[in-house]
N, C-alpha and C positions, 0 to 999 in steps of 0.2 A: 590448524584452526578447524579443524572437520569434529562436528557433533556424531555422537553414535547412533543416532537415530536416523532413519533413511526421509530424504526429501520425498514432499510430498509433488503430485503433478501438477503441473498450473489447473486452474478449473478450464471449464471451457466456457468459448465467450459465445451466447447465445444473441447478442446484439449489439453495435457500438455504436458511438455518433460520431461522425467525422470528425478528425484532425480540425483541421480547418473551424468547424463550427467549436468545438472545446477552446480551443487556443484563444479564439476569439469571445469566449463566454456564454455563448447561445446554448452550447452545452442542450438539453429538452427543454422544452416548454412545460411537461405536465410536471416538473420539480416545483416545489414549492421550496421558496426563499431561504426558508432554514437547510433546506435540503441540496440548494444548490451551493450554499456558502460550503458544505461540509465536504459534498462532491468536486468541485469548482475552482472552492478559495485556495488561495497557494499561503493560510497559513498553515500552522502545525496540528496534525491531527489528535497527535497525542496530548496535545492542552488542550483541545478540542474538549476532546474526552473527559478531561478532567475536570475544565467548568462544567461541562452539563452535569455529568453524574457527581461531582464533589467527591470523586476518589480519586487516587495516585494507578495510574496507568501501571499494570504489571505485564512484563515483557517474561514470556514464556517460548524459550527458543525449540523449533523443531528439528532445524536444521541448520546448519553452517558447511558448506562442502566448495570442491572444487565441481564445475560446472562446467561441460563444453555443448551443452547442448541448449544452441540458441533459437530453436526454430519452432517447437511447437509450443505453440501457446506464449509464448514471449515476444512480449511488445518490442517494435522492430526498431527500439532507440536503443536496446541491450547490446544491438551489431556495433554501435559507434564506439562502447567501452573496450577498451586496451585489454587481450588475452595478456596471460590466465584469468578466467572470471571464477569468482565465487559467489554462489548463490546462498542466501540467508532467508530461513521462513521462520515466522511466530504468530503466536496468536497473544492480543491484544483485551485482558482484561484489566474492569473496575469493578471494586466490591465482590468479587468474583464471578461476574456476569462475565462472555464473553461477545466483546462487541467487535472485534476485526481480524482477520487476518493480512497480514502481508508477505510477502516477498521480495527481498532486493536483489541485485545483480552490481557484483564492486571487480573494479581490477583488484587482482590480489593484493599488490603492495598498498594501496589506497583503504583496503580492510583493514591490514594489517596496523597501519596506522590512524585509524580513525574507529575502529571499530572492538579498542581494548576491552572495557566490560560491555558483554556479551546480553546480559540481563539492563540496558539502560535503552530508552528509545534511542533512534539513530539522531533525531533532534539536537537532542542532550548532549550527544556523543559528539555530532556535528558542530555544534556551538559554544562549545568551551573555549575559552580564551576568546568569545566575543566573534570570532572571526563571520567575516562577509558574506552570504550564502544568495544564492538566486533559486526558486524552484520554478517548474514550470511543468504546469498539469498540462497532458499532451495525448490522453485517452478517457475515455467513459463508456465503462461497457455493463451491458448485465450477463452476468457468468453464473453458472452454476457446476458445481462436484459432490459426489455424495459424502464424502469428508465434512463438509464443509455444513450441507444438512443435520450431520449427526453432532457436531459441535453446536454448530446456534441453535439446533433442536426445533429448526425450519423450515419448510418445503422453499426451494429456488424459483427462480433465479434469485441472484443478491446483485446489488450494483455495487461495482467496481470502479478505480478511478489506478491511472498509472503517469507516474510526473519525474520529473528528472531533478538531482542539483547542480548545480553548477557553482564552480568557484573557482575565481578571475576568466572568465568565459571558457573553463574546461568542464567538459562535463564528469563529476566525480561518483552519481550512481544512477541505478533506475529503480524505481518502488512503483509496487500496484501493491495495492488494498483492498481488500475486498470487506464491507459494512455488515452486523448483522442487521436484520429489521427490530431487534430490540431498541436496537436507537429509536426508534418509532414514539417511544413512551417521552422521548424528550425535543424528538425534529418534527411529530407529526405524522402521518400515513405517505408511504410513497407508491405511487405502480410499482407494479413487478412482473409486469408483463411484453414480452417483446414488439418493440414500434415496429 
């Protein structure tokens, strides 16, 4: 399951807001409403995407690898997932704009089985056959990578959001996303400056 292309490094996180205040929804105050359902909401981001801009979400894989490195820059819910992990990165466009990057972190087997086409949101991938899913957004930070500038064609920070799923109270992956500010044209103006 490894792509030929080399992963890229997590950004770095230039600011977060507590556990504690996310989990609970306080998440910032200077977000504005549209900004906080997108950051916040535990629905799917990838339909997200697709109502606003009225395109089909195109998953562009960077990477699919095995993974043993949990410690920098990886949100500390990745410790709880079952070795071997494998790490998955893409960038997330519409119309051919590119509005997100992510990254997951899966046990291997739990890849292997859920994660056959490589090019479909994890969503999609997740919810075939209808089954039960729990997510739970459990970070919010503002990150920045020069990678990351040269794709959304941006100066950083960008805010980031990293949430877990769960099914029957196991937890089965971990995703962080990172936003471009092109969404801007459809959520409004956000800061992007560290609290």
């Amino acid at each position: 399951m490894n792509s030929n292309q080399s992963q890229l490094a997590s950004p770095e996180v230039i600011w977060k807001a507590s556990k504690e205040n996310v989990i609970s929804g306080k998440g910032n105050n200077k977000l504005s409403g549209p900004w906080q359902l997108m950051l916040l909401g535990d629905g799917s981001p990838t339909r997200h995407l697709k109502l606003l801009t009225g395109h089909e979400v195109a998953i562009k894989v960077i990477s699919m690898a095995m993974d043993s490195n949990t410690k920098n820059g990886v949100p500390e819910e990745v410790n709880e997932l079952e070795p071997p992990l494998l790490r998955r990165q893409v960038w997330l466009t519409c119309g051919g704009i590119t509005l997100a990057w992510a990254e997951s972190w899966w046990n291997y087997q739990e890849a292997e089985k859920h994660l056959q086409n490589k090019s479909q949101p994890i969503w999609k991938s997740l919810t075939q056959g209808r089954s039960e899913l729990f997510r739970e957004v459990d970070g919010l930070a503002l990150v920045n990578a020069n990678w990351l500038q040269l794709e959304f064609q941006e100066e950083g920070p960008f805010w980031s959001r990293h949430y877990r799923f769960f099914r029957q109270q196991k937890e089965l992956t971990v995703i962080r996303e990172v936003f471009s500010p092109q969404l801007e044209k459809w959520l409004g103006p956000i800061p992007r400056k560290a609290f």
